[in-house]
FITORPA-777319 format. One record per residue (C-alpha): x, y, z. Coordinates in steps of 0.5 Angstrom, whole numbers, plus 500, padded with zeros to 3 digits. Example, Ala and Ser with C-alpha at 12.3 -4.5 7.8 and 13.67 -1.06 7.14 Angstrom:
2
525491516/527498514/
//
This chain:
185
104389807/107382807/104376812/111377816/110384817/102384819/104378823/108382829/103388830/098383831/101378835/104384839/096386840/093380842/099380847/098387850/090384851/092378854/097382859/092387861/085383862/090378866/092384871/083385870/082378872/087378878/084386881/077383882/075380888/069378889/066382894/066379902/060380905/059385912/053387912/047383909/041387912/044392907/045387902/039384902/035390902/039392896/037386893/029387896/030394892/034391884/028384884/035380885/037374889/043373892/049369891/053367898/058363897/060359904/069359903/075358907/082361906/086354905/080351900/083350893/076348891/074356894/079359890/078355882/070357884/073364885/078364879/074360874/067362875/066368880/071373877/069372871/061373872/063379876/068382870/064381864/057385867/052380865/050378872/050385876/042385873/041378875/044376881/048380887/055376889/057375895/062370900/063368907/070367909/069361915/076360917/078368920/074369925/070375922/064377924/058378920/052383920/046377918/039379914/035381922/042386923/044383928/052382929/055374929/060370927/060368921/061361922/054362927/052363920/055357917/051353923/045357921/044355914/047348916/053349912/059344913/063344907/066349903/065352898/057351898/053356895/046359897/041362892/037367898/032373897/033380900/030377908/036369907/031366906/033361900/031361894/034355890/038349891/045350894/051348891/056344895/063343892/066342886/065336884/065337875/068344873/066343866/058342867/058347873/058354869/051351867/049348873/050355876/046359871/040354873/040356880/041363879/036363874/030359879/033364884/031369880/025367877/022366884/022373885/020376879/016371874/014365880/009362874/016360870/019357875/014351872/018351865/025350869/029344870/034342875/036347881/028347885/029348892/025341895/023345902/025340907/020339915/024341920/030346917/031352921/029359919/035363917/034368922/035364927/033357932/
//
């Protein structure tokens, strides 16, 4: 078989692959959080923290989140046994069960955690309370995949090995006087 001739099978396959994992790509989304007393307990149960992500419809920087790290994180399997993933859609009026099981605006959230930017990320355990420093914005797309795997990984170092929280650098949550409970005022 000549180059020329291998040349169109091959080329022919990497687009069949590139079609099917864009249609793949474009069928996740990222789940909506509903129910955070069942997320949390299904967090409390698996040792995993978990990731809410605080977006808005119209928020160009909520989408390139979602499209460039989020579905991709979701997609390739290897965060489902490090951290569970959810957002928080601030701009629809929709309505959330919190970690306590009461029913709320998910802006009364928002205002809870004092979350006034989108996109902002909370790294929480299976009772909201945060685990990590948030991440508020996008501010470098190409250092901001490493910096997420940090904050997830002190997130789940606080719930399963606190002793290697020591060893991390960068994304430890600096607890601050006077910051409100999750749970309410």
């Amino acid at each position: 078989m000549t180059m020329k001739q291998l040349y169109k099978p091959v080329l022919l396959g990497c687009a069949l692959f590139w079609l099917l994992t864009g249609g793949l790509h474009a069928e996740i989304e990222v789940p909506l959080a509903v129910d955070l007393q069942v997320d949390g307990r299904q967090a409390r149960e698996a040792r995993l923290p978990v990731l809410l992500t605080f977006s808005a419809i119209n928020c160009d920087y909520c989408r390139q989140l979602e499209d460039q790290f989020l579905r991709p994180m979701l997609i390739s399997g290897e965060y489902s046994d490090r951290v569970l993933i959810r957002r928080l859609l601030l701009d629809n009026g929709s309505r959330v069960t919190d970690f306590s099981g009461d029913r709320i605006a998910t802006t009364k959230l928002s205002d809870r955690y004092r979350v006034f930017v989108t996109p902002t990320i909370l790294f929480l355990d299976g009772d909201g309370r945060e685990l990590a420093e948030r991440m508020i914005g996008i501010n470098t797309p190409e250092m901001y995949g490493g910096y997420l795997d940090k904050c997830i990984d002190t997130a789940l170092y606080s719930l399963r090995d606190p002793a290697k929280l020591a060893q991390l650098h960068g994304c430890r949550l600096q607890q601050k006087a006077g910051t409100l409970s999750p749970a309410g005022p």
